[in-house]
C-alpha positions in Angstrom: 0.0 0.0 0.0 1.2 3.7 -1.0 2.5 5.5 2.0 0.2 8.4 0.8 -3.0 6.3 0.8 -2.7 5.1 4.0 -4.9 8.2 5.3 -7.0 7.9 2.8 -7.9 4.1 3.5 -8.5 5.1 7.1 -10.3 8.0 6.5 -13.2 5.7 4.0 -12.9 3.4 6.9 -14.1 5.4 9.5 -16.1 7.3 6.7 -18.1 3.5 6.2 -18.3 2.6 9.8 -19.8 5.7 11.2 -22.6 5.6 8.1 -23.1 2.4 9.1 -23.7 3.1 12.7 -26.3 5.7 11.2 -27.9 3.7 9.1 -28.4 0.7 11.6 -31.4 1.8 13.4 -33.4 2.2 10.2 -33.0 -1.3 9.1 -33.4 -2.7 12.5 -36.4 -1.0 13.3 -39.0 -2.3 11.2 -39.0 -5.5 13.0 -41.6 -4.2 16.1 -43.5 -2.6 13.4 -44.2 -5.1 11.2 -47.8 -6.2 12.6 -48.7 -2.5 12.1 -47.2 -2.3 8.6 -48.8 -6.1 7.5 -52.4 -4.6 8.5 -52.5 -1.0 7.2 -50.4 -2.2 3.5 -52.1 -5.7 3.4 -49.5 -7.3 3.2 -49.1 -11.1 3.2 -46.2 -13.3 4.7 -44.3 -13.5 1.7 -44.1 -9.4 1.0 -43.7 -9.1 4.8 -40.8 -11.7 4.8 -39.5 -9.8 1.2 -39.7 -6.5 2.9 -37.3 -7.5 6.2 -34.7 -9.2 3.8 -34.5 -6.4 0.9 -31.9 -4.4 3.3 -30.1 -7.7 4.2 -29.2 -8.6 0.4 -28.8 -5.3 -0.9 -26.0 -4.5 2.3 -24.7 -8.0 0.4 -25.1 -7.0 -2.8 -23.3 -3.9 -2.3 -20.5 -5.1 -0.1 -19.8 -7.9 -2.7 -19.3 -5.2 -5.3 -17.5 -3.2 -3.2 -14.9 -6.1 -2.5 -14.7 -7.3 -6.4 -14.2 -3.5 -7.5 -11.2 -3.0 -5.0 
């Protein structure tokens, strides 16, 4: 690793980790509203189940990207 791009590095790690602390309470909070979201959307099982697991393969997704494009 360039002596120069050692700041940088740490900087987009601490840049990703604090957007992730951010970010975590939006994902993990649908989980106590879901009964309330199932009944006013009409939502069955499966879109319920879809709609808790969208943010789970996307963060995949996205990482996987990430790792290939480094």
């Amino acid at each position: 690793m360039n002596v120069q791009r050692k700041p940088a590095m740490i900087l987009l790690l601490v840049t990703i980790f604090a957007v992730s602390i951010n970010l975590r309470p939006a994902i993990t909070s649908i989980g106590p509203m879901l009964e309330t979201i199932r009944e006013q959307l009409q939502l069955t099982n499966a879109e319920v189940t879809l709609l808790t697991a969208i943010p789970v393969i996307s963060m995949g997704i996205f990482f996987f990207n990430f790792i290939t494009s480094a």
